[in-house]
N, C-alpha and C positions, 0 to 999 in steps of 0.2 A: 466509651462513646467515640473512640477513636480521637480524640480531642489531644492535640500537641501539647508540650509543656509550657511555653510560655500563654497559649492559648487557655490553658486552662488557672495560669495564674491572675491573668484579668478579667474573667471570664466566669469564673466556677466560685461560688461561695457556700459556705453552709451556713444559712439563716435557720434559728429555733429549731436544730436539728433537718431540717431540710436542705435536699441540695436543689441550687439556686443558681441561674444562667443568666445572663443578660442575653435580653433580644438579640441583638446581633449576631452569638454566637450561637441561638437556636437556628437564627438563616442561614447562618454558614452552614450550620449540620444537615438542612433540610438541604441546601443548594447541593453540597459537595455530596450528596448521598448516591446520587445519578439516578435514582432512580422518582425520585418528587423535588419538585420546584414550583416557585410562584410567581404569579403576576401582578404587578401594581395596575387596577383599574380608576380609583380614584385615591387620591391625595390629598388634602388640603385642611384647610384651617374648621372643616365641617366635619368630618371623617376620615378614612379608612376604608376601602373597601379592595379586599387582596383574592384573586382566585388560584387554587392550589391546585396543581396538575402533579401528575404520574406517569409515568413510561408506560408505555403498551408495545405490543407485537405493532401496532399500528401508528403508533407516535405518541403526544402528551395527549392525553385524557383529564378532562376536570375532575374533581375529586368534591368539590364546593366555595363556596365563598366562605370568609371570614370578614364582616367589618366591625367596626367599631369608631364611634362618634362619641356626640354630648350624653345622648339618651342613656348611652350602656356605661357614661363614664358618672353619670347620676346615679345610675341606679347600684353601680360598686361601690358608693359612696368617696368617688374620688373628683368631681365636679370640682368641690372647690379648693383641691389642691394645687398649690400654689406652682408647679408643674404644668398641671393641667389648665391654667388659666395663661402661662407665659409662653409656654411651646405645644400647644394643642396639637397642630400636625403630626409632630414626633411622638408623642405620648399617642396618639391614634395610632399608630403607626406601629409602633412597638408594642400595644395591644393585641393589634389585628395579625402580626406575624406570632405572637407568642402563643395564642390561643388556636389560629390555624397550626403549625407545629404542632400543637396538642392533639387536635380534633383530627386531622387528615393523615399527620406522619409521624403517629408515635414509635413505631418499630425503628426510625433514626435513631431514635437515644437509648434504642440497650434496653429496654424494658423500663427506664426511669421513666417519673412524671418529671418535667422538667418546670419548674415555677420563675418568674421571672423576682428580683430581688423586690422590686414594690408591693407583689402581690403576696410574698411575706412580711410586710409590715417595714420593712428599710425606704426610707427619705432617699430619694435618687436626683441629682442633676437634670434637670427637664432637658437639658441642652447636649451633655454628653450621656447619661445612663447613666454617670460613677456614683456609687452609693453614697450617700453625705453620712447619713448615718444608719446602724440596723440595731433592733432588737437585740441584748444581749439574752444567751439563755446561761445559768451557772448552773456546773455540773455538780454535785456534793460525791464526794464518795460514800457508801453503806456507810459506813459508823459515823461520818458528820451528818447525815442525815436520820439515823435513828438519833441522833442527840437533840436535835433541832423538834 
């Protein structure tokens, strides 16, 4: 994904076998790509609402919106995480960029789906992103696992 080394050691996780980005550095991918980037249209302690542009022969072109509020943070069943109840802004926020990235510019990442670490099941810092905790998966190898 073109992603540097220390970038990719704060940055890149493998949760439950998945690989796993924090927000932030899905923006940096989509910004630094030249060729899509976004715009914050609204902000706040309600939502999220981010439009995603693209290069043309003719300048940025929209590409759609992405938001993300209460309604979509209920309906993932993440409402009453405790996250989501102390830093709403930020958790909208790194919703709405982690899901446009998906929807608008996925050819940025290489062919990966890129998942942010919450949306695999890891406990994250409402205030910076850094994962408090994640899901462990344990590997067995063939013969500990026929024994089991």
């Amino acid at each position: 994904m073109g992603v540097g080394p220390f970038a990719s050691m704060t940055g890149i996780y493998i949760i439950n076998g998945r690989v796993s980005l924090y927000a932030n550095l899905m923006a940096s991918i989509v910004k630094r790509s030249g060729r899509y980037d976004y715009r914050v249209r609204k902000l706040d302690q309600t939502g999220a609402d981010l439009e995603f542009l693209t290069r043309s022969s003719s300048g940025w072109e929209s590409l759609g919106h992405s938001t993300f509020g209460p309604e979509e943070a209920r309906i993932a069943g993440l409402a009453g995480n405790a996250n989501y109840t102390k830093y709403p802004r930020n958790m909208y926020f790194a919703r709405a960029r982690s899901n446009g990235a998906r929807w608008y510019c996925a050819d940025a990442f290489a062919g990966n789906t890129p998942y942010t670490p919450e949306e695999l099941g890891a406990r994250v810092d409402g205030e910076t992103g850094e994962i408090i905790e994640a899901p462990v998966r344990v590997l067995l190898s063939t013969a500990e696992a026929q024994a089991e």
